[in-house]
C-alpha positions in Angstrom: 0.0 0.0 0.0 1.8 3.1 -0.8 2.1 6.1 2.0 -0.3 8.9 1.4 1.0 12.1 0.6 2.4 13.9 4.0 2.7 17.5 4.4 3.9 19.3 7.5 3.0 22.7 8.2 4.8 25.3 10.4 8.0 27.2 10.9 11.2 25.7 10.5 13.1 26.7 13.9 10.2 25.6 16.2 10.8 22.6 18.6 8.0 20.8 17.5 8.8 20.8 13.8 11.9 19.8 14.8 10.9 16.4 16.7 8.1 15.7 13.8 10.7 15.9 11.1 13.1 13.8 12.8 10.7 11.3 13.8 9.6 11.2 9.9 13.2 11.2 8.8 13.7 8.5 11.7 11.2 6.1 9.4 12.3 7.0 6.1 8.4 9.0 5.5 8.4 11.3 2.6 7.2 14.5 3.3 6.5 18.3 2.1 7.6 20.9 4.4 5.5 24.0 4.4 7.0 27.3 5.9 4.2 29.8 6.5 7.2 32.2 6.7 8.5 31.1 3.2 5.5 29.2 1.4 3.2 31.9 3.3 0.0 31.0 4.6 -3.5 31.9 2.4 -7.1 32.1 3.9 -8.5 29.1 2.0 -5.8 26.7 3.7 -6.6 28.3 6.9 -10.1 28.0 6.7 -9.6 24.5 5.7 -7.6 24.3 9.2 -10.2 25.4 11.1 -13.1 23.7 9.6 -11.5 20.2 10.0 -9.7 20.7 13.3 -11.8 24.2 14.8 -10.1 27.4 15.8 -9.5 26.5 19.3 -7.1 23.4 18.2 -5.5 25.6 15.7 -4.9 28.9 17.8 -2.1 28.6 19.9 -2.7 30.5 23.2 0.1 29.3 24.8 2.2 30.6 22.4 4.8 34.1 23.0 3.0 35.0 20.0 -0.1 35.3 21.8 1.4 36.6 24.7 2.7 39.4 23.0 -0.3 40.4 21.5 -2.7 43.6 23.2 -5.8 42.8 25.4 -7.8 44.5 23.2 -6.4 42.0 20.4 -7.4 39.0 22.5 -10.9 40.2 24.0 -14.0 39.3 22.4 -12.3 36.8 20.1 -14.8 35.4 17.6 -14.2 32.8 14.7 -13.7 35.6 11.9 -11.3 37.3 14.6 -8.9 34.6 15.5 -8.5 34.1 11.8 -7.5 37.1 10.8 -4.7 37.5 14.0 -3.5 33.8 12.6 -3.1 35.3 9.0 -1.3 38.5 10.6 0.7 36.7 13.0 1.2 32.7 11.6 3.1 32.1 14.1 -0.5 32.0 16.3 -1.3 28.8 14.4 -0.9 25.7 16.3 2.6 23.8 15.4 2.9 21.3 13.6 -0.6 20.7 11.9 0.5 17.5 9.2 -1.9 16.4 6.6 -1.3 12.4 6.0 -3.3 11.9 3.0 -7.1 13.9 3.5 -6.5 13.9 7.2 -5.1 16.8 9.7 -4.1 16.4 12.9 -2.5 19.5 14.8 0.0 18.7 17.4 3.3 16.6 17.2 1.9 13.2 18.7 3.8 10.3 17.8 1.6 7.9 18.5 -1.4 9.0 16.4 1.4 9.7 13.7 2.0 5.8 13.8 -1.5 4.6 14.0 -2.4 6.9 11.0 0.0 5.5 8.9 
């Protein structure tokens, strides 16, 4: 059975990118790296990001990113909002979120890596 198509989305000097490309490389897995500060990162993929996986997964509040950002950019945080602060600021958007074939899964988790390939 051949190994669906594997992209990894992020930015290339976070931790968690790191470990999910070594553990990839680690098992000889073909993947596309996506930089959102290189390849950029559009609306429609977002969209498709948060409609798979929902804006709380995908916006990282635990990130200096977000802790950087003003009150008044964090208050009264709708869908429509959030989006727009990920586009400004991608580095808001949850890292890694991988697509294994039709799937997304946000988060380096090794063990769900395995089980969906």
């Amino acid at each position: 059975m051949p190994q669906p198509p594997i992209i990894v989305y992020g930015i290339k000097n976070c931790d968690s990118i790191k470990k999910t490309k070594t553990w990839l490389d680690s098992r000889s897995l073909h993947y596309q790296f996506h930089d959102y500060r290189i390849d950029g990162l559009d609306p429609a993929l977002l969209q498709q990001f948060a409609d798979k996986l929902g804006i709380e997964t995908i916006l990282n509040q635990r990130s200096t990113s977000w802790r950087q950002l003003d009150d008044a950019q964090k208050r009264d945080l709708t869908p429509e909002k959030a989006l727009e602060l990920m586009l400004t600021n991608p580095t808001l958007v949850k890292r890694p979120i991988i697509a294994i074939g039709e799937r997304l899964f946000a988060g380096f988790k090794p063990e769900q890596l395995s089980a969906a390939l």
